[in-house]
GUNUKOL-676280 format. One record per atom (N, C-alpha, C, O, CB): residue number from 1; chain; atom name; x, y, z. Coordinates in Angstrom, 1 decimal. Glycine has a CB too. Layout:
N
NUM; A; CA; X; Y; Z $
...
This chain:
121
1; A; N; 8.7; -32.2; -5.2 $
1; A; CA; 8.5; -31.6; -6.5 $
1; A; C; 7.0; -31.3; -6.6 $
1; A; O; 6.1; -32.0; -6.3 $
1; A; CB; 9.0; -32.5; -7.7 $
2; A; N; 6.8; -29.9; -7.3 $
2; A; CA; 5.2; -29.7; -7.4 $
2; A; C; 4.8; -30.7; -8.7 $
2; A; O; 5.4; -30.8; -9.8 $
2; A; CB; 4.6; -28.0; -7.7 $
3; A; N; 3.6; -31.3; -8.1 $
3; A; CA; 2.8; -32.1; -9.0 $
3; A; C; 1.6; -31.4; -9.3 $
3; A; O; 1.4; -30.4; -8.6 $
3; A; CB; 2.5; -33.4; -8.6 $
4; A; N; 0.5; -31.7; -10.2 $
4; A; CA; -0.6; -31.5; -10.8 $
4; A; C; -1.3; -32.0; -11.4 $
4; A; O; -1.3; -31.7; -12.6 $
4; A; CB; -0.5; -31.0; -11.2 $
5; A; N; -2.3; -32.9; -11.0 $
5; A; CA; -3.1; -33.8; -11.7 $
5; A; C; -4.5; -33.4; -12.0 $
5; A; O; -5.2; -32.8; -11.2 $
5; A; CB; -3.2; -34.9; -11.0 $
6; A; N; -4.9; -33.7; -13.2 $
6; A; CA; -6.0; -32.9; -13.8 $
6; A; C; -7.1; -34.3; -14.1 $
6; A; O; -6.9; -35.3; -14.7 $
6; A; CB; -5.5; -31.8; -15.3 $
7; A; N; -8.0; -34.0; -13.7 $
7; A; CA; -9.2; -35.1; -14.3 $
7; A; C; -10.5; -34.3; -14.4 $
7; A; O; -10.6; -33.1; -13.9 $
7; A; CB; -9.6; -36.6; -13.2 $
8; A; N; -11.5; -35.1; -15.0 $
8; A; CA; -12.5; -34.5; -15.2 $
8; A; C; -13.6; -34.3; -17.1 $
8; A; O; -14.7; -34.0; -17.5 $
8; A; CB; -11.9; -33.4; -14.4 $
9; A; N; -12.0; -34.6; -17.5 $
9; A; CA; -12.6; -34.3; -18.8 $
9; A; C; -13.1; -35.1; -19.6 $
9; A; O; -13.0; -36.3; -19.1 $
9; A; CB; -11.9; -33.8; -19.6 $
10; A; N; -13.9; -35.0; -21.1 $
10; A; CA; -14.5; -36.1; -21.6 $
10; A; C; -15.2; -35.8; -22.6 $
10; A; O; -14.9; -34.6; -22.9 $
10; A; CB; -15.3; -36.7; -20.8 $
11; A; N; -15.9; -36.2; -23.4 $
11; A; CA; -16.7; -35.7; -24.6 $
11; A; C; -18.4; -35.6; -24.2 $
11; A; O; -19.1; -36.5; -23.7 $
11; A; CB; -16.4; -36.7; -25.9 $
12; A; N; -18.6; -34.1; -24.7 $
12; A; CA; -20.1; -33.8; -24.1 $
12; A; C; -20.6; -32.7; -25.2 $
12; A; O; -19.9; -31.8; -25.5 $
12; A; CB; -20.1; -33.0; -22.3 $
13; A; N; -21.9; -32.9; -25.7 $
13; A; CA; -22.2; -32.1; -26.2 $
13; A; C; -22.4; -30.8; -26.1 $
13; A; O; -22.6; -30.2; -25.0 $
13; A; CB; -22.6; -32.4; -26.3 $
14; A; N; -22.4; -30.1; -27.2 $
14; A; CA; -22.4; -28.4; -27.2 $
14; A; C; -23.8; -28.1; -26.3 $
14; A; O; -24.9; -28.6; -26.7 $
14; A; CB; -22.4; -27.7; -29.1 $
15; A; N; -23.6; -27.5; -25.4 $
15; A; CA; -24.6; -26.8; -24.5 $
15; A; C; -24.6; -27.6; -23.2 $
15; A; O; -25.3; -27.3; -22.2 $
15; A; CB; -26.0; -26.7; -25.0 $
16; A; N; -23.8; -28.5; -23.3 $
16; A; CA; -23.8; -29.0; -22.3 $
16; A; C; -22.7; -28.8; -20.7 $
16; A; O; -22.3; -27.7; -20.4 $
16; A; CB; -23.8; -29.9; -22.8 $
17; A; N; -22.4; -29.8; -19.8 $
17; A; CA; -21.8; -29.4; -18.6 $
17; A; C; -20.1; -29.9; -18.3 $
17; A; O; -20.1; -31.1; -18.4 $
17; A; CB; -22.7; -30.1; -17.5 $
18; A; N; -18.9; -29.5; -18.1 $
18; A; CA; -18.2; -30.5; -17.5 $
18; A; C; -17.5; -30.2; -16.0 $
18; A; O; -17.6; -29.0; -15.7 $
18; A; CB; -17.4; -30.9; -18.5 $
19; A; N; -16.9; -30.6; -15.1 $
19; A; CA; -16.2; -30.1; -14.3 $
19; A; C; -15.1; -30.8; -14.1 $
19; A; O; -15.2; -32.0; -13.7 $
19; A; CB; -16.9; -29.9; -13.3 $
20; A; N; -13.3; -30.1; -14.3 $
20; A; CA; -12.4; -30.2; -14.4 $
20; A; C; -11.7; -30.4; -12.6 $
20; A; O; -11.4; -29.4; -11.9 $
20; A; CB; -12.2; -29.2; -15.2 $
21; A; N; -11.4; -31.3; -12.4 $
21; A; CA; -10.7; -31.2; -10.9 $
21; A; C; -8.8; -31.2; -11.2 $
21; A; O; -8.2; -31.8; -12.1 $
21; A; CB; -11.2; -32.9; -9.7 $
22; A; N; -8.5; -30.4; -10.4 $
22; A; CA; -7.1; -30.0; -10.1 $
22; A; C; -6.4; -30.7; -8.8 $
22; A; O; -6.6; -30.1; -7.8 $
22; A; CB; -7.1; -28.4; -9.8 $
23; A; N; -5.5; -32.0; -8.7 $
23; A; CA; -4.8; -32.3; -7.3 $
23; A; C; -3.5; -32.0; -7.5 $
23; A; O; -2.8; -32.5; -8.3 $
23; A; CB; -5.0; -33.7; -6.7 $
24; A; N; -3.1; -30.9; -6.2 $
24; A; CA; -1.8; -30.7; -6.2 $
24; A; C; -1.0; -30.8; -5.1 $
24; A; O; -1.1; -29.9; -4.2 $
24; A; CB; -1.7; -29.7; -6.7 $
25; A; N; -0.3; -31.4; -5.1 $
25; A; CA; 0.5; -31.7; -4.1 $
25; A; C; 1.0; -30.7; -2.9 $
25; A; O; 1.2; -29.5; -3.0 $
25; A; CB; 1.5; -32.1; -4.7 $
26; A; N; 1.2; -31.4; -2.0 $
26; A; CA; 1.1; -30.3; -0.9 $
26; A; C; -0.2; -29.8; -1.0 $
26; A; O; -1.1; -30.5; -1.5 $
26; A; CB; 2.1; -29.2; -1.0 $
27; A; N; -0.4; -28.1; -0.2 $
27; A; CA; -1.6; -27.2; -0.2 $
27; A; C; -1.5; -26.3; -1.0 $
27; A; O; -0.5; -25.6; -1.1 $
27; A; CB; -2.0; -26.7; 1.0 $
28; A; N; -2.5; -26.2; -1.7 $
28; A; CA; -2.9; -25.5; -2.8 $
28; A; C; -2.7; -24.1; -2.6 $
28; A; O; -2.4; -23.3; -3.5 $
28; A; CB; -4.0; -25.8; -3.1 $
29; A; N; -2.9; -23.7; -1.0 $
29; A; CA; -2.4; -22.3; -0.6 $
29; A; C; -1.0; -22.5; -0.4 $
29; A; O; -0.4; -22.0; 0.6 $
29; A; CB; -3.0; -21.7; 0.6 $
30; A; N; -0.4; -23.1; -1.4 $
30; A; CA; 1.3; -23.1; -1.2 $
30; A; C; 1.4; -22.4; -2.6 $
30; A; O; 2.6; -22.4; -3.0 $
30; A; CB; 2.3; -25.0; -1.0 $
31; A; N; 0.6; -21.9; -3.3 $
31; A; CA; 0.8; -21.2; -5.0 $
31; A; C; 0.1; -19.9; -4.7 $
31; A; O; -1.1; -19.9; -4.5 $
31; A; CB; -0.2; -22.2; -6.5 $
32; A; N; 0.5; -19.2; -4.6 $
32; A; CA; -0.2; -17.6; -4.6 $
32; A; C; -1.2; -17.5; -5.7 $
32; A; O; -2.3; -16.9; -5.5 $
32; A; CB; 0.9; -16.2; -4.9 $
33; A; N; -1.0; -18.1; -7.1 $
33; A; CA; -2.0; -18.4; -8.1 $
33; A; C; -2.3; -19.7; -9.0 $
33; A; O; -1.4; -20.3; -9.7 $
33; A; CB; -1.9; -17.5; -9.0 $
34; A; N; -3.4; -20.0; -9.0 $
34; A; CA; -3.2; -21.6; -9.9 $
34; A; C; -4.7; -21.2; -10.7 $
34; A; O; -5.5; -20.4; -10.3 $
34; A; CB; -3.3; -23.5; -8.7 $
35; A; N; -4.7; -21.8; -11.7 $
35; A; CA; -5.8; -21.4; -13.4 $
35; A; C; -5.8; -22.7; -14.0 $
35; A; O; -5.4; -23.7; -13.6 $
35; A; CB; -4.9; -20.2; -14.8 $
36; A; N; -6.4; -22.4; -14.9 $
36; A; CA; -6.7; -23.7; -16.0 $
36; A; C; -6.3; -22.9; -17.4 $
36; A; O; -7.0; -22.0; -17.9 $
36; A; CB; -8.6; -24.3; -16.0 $
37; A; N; -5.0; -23.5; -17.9 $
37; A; CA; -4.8; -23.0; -19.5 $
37; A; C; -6.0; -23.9; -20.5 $
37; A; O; -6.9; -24.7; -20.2 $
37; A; CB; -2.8; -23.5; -20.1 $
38; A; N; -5.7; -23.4; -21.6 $
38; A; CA; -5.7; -24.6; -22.6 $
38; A; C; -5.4; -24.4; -23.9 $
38; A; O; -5.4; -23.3; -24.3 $
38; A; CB; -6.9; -25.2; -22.8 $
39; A; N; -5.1; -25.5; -24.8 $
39; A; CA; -4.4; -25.8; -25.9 $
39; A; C; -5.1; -26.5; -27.0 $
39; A; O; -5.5; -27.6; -26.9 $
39; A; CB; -3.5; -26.5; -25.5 $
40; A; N; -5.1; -25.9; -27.7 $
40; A; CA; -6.0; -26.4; -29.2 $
40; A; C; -5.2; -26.4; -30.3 $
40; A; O; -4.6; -25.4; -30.5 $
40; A; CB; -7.4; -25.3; -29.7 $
41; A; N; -5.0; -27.6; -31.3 $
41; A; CA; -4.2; -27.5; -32.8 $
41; A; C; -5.1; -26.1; -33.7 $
41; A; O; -6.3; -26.0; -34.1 $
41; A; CB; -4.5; -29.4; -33.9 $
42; A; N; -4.0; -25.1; -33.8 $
42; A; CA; -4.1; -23.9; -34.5 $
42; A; C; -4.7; -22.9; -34.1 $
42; A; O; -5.0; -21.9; -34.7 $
42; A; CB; -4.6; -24.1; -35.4 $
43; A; N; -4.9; -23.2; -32.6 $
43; A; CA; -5.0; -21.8; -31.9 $
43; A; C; -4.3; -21.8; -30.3 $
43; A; O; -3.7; -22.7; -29.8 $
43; A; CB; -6.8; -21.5; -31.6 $
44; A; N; -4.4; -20.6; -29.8 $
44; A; CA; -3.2; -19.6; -29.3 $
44; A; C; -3.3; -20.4; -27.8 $
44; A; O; -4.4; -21.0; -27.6 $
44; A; CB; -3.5; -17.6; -29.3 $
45; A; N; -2.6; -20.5; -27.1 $
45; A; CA; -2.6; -20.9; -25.5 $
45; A; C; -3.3; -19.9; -24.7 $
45; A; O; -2.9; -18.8; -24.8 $
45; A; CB; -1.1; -21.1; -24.8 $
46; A; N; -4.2; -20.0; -24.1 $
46; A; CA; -5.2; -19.5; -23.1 $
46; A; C; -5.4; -19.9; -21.8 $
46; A; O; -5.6; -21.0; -21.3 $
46; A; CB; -6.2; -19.7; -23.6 $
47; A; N; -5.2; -18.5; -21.2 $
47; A; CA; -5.3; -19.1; -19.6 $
47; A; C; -6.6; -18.6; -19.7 $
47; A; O; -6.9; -17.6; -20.3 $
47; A; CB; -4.2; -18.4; -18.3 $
48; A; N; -7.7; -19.5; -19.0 $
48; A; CA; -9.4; -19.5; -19.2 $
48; A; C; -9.9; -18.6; -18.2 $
48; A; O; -10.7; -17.7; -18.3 $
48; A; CB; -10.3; -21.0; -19.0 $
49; A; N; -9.1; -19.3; -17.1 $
49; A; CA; -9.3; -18.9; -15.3 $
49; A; C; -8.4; -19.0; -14.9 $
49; A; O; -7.4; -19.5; -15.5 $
49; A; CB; -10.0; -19.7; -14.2 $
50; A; N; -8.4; -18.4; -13.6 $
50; A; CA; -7.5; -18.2; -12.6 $
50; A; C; -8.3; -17.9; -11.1 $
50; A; O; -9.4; -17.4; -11.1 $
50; A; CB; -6.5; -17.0; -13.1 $
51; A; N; -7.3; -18.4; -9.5 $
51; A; CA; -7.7; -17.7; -8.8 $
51; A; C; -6.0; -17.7; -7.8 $
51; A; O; -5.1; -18.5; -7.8 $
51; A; CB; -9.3; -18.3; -8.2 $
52; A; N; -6.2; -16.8; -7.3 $
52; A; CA; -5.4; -16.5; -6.4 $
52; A; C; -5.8; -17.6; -5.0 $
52; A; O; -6.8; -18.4; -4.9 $
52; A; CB; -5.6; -14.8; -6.3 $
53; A; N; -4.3; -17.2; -3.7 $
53; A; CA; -4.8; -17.4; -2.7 $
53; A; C; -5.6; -17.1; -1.9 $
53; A; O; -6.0; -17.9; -1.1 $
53; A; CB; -4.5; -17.4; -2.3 $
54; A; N; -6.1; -15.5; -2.0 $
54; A; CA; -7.2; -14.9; -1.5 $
54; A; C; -8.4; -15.0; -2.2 $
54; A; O; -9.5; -14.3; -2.0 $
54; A; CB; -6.8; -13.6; -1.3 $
55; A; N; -8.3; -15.5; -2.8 $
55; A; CA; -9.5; -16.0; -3.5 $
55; A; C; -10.0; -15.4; -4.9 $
55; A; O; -11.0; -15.8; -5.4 $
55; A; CB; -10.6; -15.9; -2.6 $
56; A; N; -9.3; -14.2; -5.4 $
56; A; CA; -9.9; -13.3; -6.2 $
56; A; C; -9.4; -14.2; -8.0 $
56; A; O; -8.4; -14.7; -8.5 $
56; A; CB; -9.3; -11.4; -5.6 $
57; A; N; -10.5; -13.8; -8.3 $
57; A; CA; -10.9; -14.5; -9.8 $
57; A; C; -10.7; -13.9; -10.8 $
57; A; O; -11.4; -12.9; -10.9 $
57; A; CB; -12.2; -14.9; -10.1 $
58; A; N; -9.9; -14.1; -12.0 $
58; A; CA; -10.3; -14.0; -13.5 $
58; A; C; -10.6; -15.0; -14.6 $
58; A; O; -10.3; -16.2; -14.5 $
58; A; CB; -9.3; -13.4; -14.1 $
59; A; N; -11.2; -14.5; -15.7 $
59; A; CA; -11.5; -15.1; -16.6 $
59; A; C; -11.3; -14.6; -17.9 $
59; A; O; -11.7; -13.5; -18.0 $
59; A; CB; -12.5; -15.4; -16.4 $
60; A; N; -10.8; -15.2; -19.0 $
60; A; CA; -10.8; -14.8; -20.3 $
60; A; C; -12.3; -14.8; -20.7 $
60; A; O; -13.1; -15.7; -20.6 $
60; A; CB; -10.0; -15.7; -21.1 $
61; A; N; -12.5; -13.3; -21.2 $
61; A; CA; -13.4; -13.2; -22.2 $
61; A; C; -14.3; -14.2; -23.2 $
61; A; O; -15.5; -14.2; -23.5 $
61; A; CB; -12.8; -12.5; -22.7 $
62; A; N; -13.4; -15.0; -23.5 $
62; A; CA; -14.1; -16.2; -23.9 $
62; A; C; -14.9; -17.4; -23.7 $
62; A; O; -15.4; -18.2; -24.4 $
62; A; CB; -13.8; -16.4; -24.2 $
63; A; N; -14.4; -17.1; -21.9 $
63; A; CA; -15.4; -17.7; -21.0 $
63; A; C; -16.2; -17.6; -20.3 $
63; A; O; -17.1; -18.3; -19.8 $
63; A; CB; -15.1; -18.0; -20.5 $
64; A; N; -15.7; -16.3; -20.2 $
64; A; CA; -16.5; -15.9; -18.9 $
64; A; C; -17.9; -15.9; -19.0 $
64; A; O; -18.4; -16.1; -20.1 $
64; A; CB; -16.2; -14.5; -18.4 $
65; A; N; -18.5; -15.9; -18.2 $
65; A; CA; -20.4; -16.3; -17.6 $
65; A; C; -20.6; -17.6; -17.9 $
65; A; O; -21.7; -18.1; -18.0 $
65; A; CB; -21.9; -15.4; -18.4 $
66; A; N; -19.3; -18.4; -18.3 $
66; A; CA; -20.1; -19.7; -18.6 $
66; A; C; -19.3; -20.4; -17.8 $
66; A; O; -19.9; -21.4; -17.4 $
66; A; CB; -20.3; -20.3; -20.2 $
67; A; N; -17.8; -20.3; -17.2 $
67; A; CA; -17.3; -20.8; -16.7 $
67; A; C; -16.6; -20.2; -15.6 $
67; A; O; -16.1; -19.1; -15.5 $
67; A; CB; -16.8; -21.3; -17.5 $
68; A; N; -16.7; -21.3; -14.6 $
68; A; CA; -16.5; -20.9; -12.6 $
68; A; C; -15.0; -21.7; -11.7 $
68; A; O; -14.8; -22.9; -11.4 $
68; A; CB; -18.3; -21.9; -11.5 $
69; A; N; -14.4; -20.8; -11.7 $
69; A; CA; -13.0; -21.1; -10.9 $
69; A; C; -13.7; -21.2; -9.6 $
69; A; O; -14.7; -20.6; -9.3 $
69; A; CB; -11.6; -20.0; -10.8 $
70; A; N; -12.8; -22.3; -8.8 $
70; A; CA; -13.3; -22.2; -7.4 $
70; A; C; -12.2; -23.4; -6.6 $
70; A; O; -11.4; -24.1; -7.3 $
70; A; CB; -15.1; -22.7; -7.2 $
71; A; N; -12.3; -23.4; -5.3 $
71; A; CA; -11.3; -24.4; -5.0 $
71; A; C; -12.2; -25.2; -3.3 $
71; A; O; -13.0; -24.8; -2.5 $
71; A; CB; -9.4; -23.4; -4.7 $
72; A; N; -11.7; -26.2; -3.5 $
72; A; CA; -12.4; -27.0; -2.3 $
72; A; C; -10.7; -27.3; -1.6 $
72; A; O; -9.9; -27.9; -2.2 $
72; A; CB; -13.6; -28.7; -2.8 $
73; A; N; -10.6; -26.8; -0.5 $
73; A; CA; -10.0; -27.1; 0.6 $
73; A; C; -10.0; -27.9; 1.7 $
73; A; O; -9.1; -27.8; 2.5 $
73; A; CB; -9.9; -26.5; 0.9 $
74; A; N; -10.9; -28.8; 1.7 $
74; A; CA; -11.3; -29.8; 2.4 $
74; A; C; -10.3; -31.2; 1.3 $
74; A; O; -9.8; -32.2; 1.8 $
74; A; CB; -13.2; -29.8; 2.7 $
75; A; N; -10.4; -30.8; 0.0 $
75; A; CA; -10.0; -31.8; -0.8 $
75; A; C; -8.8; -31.5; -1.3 $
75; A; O; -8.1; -32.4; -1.8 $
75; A; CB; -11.0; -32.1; -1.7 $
76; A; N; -8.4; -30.2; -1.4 $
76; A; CA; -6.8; -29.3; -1.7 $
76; A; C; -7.1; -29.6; -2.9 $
76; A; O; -6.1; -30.0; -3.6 $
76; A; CB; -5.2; -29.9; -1.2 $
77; A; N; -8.1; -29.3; -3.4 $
77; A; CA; -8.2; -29.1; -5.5 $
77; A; C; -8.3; -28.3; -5.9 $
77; A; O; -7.4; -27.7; -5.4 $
77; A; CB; -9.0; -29.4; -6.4 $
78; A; N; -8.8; -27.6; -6.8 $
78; A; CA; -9.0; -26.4; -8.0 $
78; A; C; -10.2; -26.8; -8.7 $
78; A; O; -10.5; -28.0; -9.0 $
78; A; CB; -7.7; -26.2; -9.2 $
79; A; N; -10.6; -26.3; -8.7 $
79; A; CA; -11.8; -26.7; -9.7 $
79; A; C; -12.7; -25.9; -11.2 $
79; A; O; -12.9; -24.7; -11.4 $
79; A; CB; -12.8; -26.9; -8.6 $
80; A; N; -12.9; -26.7; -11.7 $
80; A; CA; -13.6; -25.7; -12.5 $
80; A; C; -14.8; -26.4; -13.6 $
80; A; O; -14.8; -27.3; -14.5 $
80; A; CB; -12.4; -24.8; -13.3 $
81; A; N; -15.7; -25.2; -12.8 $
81; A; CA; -17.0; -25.5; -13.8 $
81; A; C; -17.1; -25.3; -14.8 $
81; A; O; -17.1; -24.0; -14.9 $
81; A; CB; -17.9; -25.2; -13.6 $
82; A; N; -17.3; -25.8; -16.0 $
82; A; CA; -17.4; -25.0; -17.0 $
82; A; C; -19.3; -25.7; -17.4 $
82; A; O; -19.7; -26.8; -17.3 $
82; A; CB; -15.8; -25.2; -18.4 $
83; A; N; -20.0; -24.4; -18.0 $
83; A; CA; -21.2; -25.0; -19.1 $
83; A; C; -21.2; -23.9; -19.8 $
83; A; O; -20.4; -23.0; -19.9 $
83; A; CB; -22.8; -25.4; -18.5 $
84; A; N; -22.4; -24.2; -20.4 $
84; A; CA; -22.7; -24.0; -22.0 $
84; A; C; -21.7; -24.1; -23.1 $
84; A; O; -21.5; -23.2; -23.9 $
84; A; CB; -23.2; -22.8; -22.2 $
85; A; N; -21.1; -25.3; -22.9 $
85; A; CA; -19.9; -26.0; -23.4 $
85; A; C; -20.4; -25.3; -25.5 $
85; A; O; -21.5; -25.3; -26.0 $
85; A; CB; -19.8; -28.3; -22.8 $
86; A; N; -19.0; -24.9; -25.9 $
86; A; CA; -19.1; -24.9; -27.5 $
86; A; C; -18.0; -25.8; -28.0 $
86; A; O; -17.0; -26.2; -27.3 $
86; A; CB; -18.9; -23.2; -28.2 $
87; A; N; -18.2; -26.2; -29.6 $
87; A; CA; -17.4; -26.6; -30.2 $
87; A; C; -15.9; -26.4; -30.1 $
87; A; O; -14.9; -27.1; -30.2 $
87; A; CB; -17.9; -26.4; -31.1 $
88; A; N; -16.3; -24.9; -29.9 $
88; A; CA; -14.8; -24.0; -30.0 $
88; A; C; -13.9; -24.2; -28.4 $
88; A; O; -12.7; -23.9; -28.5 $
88; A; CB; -15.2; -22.0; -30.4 $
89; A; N; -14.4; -24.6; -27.1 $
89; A; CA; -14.1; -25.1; -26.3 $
89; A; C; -13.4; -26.5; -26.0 $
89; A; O; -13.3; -27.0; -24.9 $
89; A; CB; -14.7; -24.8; -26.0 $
90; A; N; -13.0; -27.2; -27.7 $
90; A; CA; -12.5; -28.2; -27.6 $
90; A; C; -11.1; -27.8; -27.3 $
90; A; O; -10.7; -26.8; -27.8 $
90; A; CB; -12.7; -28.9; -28.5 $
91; A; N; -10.0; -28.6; -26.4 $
91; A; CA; -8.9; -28.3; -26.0 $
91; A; C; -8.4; -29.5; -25.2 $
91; A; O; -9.1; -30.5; -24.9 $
91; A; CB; -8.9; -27.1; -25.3 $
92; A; N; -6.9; -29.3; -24.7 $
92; A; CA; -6.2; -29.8; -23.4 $
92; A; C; -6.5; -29.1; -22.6 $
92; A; O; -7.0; -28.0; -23.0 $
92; A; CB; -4.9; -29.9; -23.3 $
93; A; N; -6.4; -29.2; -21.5 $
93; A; CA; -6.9; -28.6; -20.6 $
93; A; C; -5.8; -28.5; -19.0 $
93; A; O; -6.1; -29.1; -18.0 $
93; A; CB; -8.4; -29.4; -20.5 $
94; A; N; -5.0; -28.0; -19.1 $
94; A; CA; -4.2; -28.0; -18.5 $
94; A; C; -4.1; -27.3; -16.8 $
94; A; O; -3.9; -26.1; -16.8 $
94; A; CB; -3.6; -27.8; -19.4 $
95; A; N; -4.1; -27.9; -15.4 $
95; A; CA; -3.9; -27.0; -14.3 $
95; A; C; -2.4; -26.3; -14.4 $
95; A; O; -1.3; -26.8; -14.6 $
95; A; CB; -4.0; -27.9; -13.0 $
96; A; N; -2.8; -24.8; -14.1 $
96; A; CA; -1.5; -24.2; -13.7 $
96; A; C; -1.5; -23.4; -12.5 $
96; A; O; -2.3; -22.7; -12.0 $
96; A; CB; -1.1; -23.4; -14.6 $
97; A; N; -0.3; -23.7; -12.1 $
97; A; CA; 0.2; -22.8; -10.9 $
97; A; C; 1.4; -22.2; -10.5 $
97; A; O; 2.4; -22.9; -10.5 $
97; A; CB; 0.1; -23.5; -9.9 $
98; A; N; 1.6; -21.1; -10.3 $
98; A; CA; 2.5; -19.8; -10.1 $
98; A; C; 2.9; -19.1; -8.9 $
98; A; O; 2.1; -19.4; -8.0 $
98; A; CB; 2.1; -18.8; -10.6 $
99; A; N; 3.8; -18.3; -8.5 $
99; A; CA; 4.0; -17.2; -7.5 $
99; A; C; 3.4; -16.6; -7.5 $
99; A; O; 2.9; -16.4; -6.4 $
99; A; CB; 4.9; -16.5; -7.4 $
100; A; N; 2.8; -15.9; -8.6 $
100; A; CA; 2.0; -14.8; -9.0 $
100; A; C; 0.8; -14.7; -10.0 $
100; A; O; 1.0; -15.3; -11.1 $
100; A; CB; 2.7; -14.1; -9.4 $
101; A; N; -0.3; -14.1; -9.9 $
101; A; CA; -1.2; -14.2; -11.1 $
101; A; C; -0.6; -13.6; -12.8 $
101; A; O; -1.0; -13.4; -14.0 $
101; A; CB; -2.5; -13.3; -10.5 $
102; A; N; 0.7; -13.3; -12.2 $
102; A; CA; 1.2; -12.1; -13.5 $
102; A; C; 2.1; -13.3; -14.1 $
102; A; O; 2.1; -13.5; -15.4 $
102; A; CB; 2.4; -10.2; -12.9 $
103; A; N; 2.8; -14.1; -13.4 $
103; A; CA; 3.6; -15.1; -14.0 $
103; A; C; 3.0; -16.1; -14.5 $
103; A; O; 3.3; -16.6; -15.6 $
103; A; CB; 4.5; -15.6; -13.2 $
104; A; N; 1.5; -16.4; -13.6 $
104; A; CA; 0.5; -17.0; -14.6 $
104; A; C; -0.3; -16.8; -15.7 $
104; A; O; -1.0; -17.7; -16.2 $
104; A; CB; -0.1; -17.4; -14.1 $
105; A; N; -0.3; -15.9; -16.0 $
105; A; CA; -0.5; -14.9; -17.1 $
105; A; C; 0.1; -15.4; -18.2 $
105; A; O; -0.3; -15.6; -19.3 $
105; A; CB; -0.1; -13.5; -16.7 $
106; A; N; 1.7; -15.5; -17.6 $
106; A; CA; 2.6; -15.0; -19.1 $
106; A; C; 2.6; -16.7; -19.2 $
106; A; O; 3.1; -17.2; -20.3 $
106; A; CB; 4.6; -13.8; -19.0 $
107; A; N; 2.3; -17.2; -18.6 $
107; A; CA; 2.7; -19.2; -18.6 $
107; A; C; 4.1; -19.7; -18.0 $
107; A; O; 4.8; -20.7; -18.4 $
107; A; CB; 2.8; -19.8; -20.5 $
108; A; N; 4.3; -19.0; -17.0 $
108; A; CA; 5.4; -18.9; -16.2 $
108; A; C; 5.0; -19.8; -14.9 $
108; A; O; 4.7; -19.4; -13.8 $
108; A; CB; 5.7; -17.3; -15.8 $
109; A; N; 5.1; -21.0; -15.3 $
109; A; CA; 5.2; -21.6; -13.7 $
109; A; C; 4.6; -22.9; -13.9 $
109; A; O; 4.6; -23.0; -15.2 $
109; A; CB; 4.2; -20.7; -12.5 $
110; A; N; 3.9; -24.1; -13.4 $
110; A; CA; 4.1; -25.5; -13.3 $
110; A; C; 2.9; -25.4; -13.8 $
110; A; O; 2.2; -24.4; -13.7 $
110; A; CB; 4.4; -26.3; -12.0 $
111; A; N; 2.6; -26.9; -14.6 $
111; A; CA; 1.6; -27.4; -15.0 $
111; A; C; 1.1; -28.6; -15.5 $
111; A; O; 1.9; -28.8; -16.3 $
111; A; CB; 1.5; -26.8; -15.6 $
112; A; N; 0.2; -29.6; -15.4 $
112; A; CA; 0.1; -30.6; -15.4 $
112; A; C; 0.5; -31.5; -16.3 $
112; A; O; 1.5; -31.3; -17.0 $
112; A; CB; -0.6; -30.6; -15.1 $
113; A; N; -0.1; -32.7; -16.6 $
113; A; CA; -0.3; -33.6; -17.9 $
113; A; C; -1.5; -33.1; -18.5 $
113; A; O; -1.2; -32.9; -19.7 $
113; A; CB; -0.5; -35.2; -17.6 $
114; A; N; -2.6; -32.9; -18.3 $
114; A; CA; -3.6; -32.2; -19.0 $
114; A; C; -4.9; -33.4; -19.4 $
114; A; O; -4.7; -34.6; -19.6 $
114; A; CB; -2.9; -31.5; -20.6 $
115; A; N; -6.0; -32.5; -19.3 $
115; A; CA; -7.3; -33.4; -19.5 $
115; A; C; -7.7; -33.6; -21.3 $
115; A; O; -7.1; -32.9; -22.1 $
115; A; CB; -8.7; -32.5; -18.7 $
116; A; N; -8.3; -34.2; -21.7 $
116; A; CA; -8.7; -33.4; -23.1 $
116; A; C; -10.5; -33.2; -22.7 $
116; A; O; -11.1; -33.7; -21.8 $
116; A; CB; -8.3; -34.7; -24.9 $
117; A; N; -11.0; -32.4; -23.6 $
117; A; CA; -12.4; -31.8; -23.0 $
117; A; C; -12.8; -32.0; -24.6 $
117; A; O; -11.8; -32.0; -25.3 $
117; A; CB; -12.4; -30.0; -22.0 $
118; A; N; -13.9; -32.2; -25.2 $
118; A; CA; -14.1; -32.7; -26.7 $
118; A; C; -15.5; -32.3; -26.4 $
118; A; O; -16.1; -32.7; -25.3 $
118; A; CB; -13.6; -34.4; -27.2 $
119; A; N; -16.0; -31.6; -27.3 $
119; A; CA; -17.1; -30.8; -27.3 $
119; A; C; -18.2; -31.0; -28.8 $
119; A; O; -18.3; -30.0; -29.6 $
119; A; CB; -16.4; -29.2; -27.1 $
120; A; N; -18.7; -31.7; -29.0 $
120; A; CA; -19.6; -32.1; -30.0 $
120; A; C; -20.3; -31.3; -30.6 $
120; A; O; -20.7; -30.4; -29.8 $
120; A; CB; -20.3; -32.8; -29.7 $
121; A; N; -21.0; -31.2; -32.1 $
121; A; CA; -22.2; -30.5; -32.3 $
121; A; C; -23.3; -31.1; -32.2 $
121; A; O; -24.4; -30.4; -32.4 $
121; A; CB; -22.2; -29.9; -33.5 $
């Protein structure tokens, strides 16, 4: 069964750094796409990032330039940098992974227990 374990998260002040790790069972080039959603009380589910197997990257608008998909294959993780952390980036933080970047998109496909990430003023 695919698994997904997420660590990394924690409480850090606004402007500050965190980095989210992704372990998933088997190889990670066994998902054509894997991302980081997230989940906040009273706002909308958000996929942040994403990358494919070929490596190619998106980001929601509300991340982007502050926050870096990437994957280490020596360690079969996902990763993701995020800084210049805001308030409004408080969430769960959840790894996902898909057939496709389009199914990961719509929230179509596996996903973990989730980090929480808590962002201070």
């Amino acid at each position: 069964q695919v698994q997904l374990v997420e660590s990394g998260g924690g409480l850090v002040q606004a402007g500050g750094s965190l980095r989210l790790s992704c372990a998933a069972s088997g190889s990670i080039f066994s998902f054509n796409a894997m991302g980081w959603y997230r989940q906040a009380p009273g706002k909308q589910r958000e996929l942040v990032a994403a990358i494919t197997s070929g490596g190619y990257t998106k980001y929601a608008d509300s991340v982007k330039d502050r926050f870096t998909i990437s994957r280490d294959n020596a360690k079969n993780t996902i990763l993701l940098q995020m800084n210049s952390l805001k308030p409004e980036d408080t969430a769960v933080y959840y790894c996902g992974a898909a057939n496709s970047l389009l199914l990961l998109s719509e929230f179509r496909g596996y996903w973990g227990q989730g980090t929480q990430v808590t962002v201070s003023s």
